[in-house]
C-alpha positions as CSV (number, residue, x, y, z in Angstrom):
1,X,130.2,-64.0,253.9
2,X,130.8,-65.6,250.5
3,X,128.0,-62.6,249.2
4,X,129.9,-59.8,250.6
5,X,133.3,-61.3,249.3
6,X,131.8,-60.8,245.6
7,X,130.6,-57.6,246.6
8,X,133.7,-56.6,247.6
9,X,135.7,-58.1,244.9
10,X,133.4,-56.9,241.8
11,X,132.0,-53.6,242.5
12,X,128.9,-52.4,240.0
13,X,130.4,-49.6,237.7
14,X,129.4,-46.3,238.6
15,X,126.5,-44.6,236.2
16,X,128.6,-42.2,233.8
17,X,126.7,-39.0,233.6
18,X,124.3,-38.4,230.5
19,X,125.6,-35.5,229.5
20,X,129.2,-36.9,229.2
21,X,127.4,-39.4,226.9
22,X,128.7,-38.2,223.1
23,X,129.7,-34.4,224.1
24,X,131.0,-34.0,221.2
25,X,128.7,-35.0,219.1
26,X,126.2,-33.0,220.7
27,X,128.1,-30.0,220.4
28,X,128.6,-30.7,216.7
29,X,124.6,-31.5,216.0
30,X,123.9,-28.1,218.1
31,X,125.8,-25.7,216.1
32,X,125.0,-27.0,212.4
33,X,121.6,-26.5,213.6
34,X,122.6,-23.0,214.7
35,X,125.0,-22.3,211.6
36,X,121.6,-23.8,209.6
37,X,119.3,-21.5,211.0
38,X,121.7,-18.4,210.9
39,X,122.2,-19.2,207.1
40,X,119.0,-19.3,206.3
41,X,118.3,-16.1,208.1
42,X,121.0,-14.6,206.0
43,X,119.3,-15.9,202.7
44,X,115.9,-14.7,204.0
45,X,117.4,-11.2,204.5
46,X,119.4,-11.1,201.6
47,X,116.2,-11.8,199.2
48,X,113.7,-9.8,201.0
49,X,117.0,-6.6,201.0
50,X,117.4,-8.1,196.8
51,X,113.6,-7.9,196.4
52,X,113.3,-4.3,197.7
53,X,116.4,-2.8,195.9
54,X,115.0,-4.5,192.7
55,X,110.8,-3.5,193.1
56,X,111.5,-0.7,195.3
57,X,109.4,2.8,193.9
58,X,112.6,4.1,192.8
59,X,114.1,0.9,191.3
60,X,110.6,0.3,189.1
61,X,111.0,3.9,188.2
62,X,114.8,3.6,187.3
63,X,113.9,1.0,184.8
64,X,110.7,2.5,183.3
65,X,112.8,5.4,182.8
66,X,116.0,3.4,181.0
67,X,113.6,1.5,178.7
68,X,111.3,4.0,178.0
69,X,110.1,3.2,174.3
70,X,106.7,3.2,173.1
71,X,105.3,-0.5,173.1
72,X,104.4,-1.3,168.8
73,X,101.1,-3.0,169.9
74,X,99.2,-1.9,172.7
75,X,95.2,-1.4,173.3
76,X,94.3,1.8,175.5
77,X,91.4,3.5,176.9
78,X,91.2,7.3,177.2
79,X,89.1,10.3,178.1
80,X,89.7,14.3,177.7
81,X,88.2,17.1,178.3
82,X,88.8,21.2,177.7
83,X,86.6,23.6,179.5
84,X,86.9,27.8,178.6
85,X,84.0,29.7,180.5
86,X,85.1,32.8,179.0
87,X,83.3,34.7,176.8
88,X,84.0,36.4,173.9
89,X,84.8,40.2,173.8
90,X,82.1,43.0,172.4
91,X,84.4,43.4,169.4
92,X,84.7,39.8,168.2
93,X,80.9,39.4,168.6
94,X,80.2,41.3,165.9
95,X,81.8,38.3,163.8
96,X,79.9,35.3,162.3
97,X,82.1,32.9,164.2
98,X,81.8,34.5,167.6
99,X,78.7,32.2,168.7
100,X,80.9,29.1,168.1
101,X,83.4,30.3,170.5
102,X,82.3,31.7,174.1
103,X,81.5,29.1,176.6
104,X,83.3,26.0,174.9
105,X,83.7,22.9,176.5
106,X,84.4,19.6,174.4
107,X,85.4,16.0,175.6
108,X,86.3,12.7,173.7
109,X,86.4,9.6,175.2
110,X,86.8,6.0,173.7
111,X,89.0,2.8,173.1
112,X,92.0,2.2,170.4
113,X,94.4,-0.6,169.0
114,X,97.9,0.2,167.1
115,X,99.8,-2.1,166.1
116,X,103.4,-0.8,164.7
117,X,105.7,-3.8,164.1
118,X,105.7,-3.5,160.8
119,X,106.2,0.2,160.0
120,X,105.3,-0.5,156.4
121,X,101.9,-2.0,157.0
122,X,100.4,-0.1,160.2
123,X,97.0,-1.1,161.6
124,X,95.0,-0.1,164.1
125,X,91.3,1.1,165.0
126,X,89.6,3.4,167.4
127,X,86.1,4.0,168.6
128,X,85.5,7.5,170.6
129,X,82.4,9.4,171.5
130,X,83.1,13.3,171.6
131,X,80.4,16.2,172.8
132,X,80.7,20.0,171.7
133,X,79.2,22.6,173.1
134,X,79.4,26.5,173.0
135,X,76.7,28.5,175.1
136,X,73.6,26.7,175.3
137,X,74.1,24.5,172.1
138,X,75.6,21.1,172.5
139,X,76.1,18.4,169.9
140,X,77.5,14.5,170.6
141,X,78.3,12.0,167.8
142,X,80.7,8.9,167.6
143,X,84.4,9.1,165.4
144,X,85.1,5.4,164.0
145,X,88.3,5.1,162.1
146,X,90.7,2.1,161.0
147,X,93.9,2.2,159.4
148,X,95.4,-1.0,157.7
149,X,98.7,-1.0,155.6
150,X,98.1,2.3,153.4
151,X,94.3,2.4,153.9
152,X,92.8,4.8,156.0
153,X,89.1,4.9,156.8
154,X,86.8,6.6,158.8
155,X,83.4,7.3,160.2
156,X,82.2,10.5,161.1
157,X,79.3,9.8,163.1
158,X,75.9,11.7,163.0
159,X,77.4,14.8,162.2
160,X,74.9,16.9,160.3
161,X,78.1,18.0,157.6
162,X,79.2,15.2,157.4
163,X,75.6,13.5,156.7
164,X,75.0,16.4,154.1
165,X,78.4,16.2,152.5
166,X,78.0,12.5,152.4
167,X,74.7,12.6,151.0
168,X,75.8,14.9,148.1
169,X,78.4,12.6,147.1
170,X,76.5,9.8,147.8
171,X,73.0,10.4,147.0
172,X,71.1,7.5,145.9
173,X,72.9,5.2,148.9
174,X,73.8,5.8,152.6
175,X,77.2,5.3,152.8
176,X,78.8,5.6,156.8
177,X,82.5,5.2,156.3
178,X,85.0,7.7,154.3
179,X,88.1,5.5,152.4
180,X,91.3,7.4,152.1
181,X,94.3,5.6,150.5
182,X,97.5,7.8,151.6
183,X,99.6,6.6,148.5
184,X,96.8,7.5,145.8
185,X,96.2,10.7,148.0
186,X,100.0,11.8,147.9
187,X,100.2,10.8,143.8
188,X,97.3,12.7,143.8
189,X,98.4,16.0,144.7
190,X,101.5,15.5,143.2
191,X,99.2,15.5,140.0
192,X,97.4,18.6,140.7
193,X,100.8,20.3,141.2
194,X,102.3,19.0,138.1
195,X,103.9,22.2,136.0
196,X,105.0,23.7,139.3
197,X,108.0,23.0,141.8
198,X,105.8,21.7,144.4
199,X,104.9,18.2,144.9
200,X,104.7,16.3,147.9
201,X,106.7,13.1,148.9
202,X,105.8,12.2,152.3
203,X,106.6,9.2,154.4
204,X,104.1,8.9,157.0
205,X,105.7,6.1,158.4
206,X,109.0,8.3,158.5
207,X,106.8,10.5,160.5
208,X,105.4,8.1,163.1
209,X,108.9,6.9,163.9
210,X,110.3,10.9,164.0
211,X,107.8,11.7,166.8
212,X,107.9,8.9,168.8
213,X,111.3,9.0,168.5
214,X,111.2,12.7,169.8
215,X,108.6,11.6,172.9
216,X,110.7,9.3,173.9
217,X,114.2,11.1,173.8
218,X,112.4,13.9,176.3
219,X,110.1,11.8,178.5
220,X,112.4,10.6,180.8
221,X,113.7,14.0,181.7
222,X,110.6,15.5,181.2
223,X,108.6,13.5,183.9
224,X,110.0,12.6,187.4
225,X,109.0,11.1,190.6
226,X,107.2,13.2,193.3
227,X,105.6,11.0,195.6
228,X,104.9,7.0,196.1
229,X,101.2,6.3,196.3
230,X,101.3,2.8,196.7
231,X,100.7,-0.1,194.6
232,X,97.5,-1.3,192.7
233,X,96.4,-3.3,190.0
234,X,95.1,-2.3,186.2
235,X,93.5,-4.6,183.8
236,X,95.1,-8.1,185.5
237,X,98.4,-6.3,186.4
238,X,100.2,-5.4,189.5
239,X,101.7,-1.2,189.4
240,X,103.6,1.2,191.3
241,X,101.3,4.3,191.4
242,X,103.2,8.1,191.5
243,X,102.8,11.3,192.0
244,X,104.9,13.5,189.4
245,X,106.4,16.2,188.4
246,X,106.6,18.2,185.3
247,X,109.7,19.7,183.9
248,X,108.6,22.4,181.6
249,X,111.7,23.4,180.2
250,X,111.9,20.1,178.8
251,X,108.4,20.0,177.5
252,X,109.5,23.4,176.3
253,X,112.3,21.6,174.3
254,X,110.0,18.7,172.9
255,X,107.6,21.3,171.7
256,X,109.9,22.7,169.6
257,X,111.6,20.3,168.1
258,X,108.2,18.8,167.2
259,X,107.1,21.9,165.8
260,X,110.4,22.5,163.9
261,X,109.7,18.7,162.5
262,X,106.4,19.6,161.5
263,X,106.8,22.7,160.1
264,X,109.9,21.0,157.9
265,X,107.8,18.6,156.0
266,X,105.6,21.0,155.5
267,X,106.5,24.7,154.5
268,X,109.6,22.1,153.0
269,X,107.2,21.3,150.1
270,X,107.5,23.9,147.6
271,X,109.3,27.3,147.1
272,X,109.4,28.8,150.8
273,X,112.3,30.6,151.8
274,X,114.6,29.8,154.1
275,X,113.8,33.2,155.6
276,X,110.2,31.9,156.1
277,X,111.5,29.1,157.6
278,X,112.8,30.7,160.2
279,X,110.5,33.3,160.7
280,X,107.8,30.5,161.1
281,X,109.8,28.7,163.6
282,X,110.6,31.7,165.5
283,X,106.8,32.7,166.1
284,X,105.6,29.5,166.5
285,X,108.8,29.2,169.8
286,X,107.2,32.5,170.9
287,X,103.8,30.3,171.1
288,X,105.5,27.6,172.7
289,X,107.6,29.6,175.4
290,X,104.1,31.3,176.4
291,X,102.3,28.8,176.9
292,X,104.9,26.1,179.3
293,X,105.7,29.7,181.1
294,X,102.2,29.9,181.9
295,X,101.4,26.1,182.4
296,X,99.6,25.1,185.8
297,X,99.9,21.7,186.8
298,X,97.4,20.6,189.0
299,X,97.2,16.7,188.8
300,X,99.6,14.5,187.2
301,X,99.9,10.7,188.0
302,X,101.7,7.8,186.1
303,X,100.9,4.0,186.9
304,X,104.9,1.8,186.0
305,X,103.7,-1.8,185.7
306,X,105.7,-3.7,188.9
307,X,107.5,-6.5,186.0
308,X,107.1,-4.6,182.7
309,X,108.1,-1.5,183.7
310,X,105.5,-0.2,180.8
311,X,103.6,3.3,181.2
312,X,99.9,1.4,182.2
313,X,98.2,4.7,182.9
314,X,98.8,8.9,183.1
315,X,96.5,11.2,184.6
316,X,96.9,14.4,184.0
317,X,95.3,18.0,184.6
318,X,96.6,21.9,183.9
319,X,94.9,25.3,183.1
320,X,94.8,25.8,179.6
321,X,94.8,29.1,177.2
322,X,91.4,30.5,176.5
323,X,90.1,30.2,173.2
324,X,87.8,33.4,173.8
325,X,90.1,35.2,174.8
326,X,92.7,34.5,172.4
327,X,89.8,35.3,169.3
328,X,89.2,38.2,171.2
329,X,92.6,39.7,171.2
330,X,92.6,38.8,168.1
331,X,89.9,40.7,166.6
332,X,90.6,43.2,168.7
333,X,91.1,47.0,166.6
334,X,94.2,47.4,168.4
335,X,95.4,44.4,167.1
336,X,94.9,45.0,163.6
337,X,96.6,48.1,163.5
338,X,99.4,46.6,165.4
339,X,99.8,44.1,162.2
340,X,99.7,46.4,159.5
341,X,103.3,47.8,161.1
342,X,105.0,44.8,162.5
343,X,103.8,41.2,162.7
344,X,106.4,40.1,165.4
345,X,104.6,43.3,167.7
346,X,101.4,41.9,166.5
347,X,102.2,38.2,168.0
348,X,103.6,39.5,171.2
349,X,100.7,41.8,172.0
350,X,98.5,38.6,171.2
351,X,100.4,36.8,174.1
352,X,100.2,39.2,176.3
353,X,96.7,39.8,176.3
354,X,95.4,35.5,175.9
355,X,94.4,34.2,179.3
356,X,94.7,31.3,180.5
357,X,91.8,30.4,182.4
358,X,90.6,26.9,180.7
359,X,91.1,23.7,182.2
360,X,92.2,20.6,180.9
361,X,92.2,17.2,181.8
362,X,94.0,13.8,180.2
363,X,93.4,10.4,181.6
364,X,94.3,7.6,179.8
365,X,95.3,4.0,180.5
366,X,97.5,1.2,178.2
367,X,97.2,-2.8,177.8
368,X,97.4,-5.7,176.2
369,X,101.1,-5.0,175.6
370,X,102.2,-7.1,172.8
371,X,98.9,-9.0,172.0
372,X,98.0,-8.5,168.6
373,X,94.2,-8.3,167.2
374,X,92.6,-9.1,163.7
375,X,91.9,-5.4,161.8
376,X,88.2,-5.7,160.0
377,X,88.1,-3.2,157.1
378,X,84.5,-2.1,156.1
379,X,82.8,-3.4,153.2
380,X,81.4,-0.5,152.6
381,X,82.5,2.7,152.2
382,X,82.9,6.1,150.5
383,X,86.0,6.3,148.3
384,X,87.0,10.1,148.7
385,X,90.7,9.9,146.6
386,X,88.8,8.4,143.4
387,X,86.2,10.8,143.5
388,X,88.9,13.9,144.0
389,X,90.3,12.1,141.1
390,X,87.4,12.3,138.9
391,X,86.4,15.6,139.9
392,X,90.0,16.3,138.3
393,X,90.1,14.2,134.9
394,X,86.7,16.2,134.4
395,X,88.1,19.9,135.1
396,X,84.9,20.4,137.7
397,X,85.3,21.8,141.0
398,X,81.5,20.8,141.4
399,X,79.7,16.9,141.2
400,X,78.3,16.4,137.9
401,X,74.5,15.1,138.2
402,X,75.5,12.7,135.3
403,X,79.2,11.1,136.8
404,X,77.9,7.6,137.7
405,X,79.4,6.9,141.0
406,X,79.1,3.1,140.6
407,X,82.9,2.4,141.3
408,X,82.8,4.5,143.9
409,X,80.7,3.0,146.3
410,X,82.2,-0.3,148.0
């Protein structure tokens, strides 16, 4: 009795439910783990959507085309190729040079260096291997050449005229590389035109800067995106590879602004006319307006590196005018007559009649941005200004026997 009286008058506590245990608290760990989660979705999708606006096709083009300046030192790889099956007409093979011109095809294909950073004191090098051939003769040789500060130098190859030319300047010792100073060489025509109004005062380095300056004021309107192709890498880097197209209007443009550059430093020296001038630069627009009318682009592919937004390799291929055809036409009797009466008839019936049935390819590839090399000058070489300038102090268009080249020869 005394058992059930305690019973009675102390009842056990009734078990609370667990999930009225901390409710709250619960609640509170449950929904920063859900507020966690759903921010860090949002950050996931905000860098993935940053990442794509940013290295997207079109943003990576975007930028290539906004900073679109030629790197000052850069290392690149190239190869090209013209092709003209054509041959010559009956009329033009009656001429001496008609052999040398049906049936050409030439390529060149090698390595160079540049570095620009100093415009003053330019340097670079570049090894190529080039093939000729017209018909059934062929000939291959190697071009070396290396350019540091003012000094110019190069190496011809195996070149049969250049062998025999080098031997006659050179006869007693074999000599492979040609020096040419650009400074000397200026002063020295400036010398040989003394007691006239020409001489010549150019700034090569002026030059440089002019064209690229011209490249890159057209190139971003001149090529534009076609296609994606997907990404890839080139010498250790990661590009976004395109499919493009060509605005030939604007090539059009750069053409002639080149032209009109080119044509100003040099019909500029001198006496010509103003109405030269222009006469020049009008024919030589009728050239260019020919040729990007009748342009065919059949390949043309850029490479935009994905972080430095550089130009890491162009492909590129087109028809091209034919040489044969163009010495053709202008051998042609018709055409001669045409010149004797008006010169400006005389260019347009040349246009009209130049095919353009060659082919041309371009594929070349850029890197290294920005990593400079050590330029080796030769030890030996030719010096071409002094002997010029002997040639001159002795009033002989010819090599004397007697001349001791000594101080020539490096």
């Amino acid at each position: 009795m005394d058992e059930q009286k305690n019973q009675l008058e102390i009842p056990p506590m009734p078990p609370v439910p667990a999930s009225e245990v901390g409710l709250p608290q619960v609640l509170n760990i449950r929904k920063k783990k859900m507020f966690a989660g759903l921010g860090a979705l949002v950050i996931f999708i905000l860098g993935v959507s940053a990442y794509y606006a940013y290295a997207s096709p079109g943003r990576i083009w975007q930028k290539f085309s906004e900073k679109l300046v030629i790197p000052p030192v850069v290392s690149q790889s190239f190869s090209v190729a013209y092709e003209d099956k054509a041959e010559v007409s009956e009329d033009a093979q009656k001429t001496p040079l008609s052999g040398f011109i049906s049936k050409i095809k030439f390529s060149f294909q090698g390595t160079a260096y540049s570095n620009s950073t100093d415009a003053d004191h330019l340097q670079g090098n570049m090894d190529m291997n080039y093939s000729f051939g017209s018909g059934d003769t062929s000939l291959s040789s190697k071009l070396g050449m290396v350019i540091k500060d003012k000094d110019l130098f190069l190496n011809l190859g195996d070149n049969p005229v250049v062998t025999s030319m080098l031997s006659y300047f050179s006869p007693d010792e074999e000599v492979d590389w040609i020096k040419l100073n650009l400074t000397e060489l200026q002063e020295l025509a400036n010398e040989s035109a003394s007691g006239t109004s020409s001489s010549l005062d150019i700034d090569y380095n002026k030059q440089v800067r002019e064209y690229r300056a011209i490249l890159e004021k057209h190139a971003a309107k001149m090529v534009t995106v076609d296609k994606y192709l997907g990404r890839e890498d080139l010498h250790g880097s990661s590009t976004f590879h395109y499919s493009n197209k060509l605005d030939k209007n604007e090539l059009k443009l750069m053409l002639e602004e080149v032209v009109d550059y080119a044509m100003s430093q040099v019909l500029g020296i001198g006496e010509t006319k103003p109405e030269d001038m222009a006469k020049a630069k009008e024919i030589s627009h009728k050239f260019i307006t020919a040729f990007t009318d009748r342009l065919e682009v059949h390949t043309m592919e850029t490479w935009v590196g994905a972080s430095d937004f550089q130009l890491h390799k162009i492909k590129f291929a087109s028809n091209a005018p034919s040489l044969a055809s163009l010495f053709s036409v202008a051998m042609a009797a018709g055409t001669q007559e045409i010149a004797e009466g008006d010169p400006d008839k005389t260019v347009d019936y040349v246009l009209q009649h130049m095919t353009f049935d060659a082919a041309f390819s371009l594929e070349e590839e850029f890197y290294d941005f920005g990593k400079t090399k050590e330029i080796v000058v030769p030890e030996k070489f030719f010096d071409l200004v002094k002997k010029l300038r002997t040639e001159m102090e002795n009033q002989s268009m010819f090599l004397d026997p007697g001349l001791d080249d000594s101080n020539l020869i490096k």
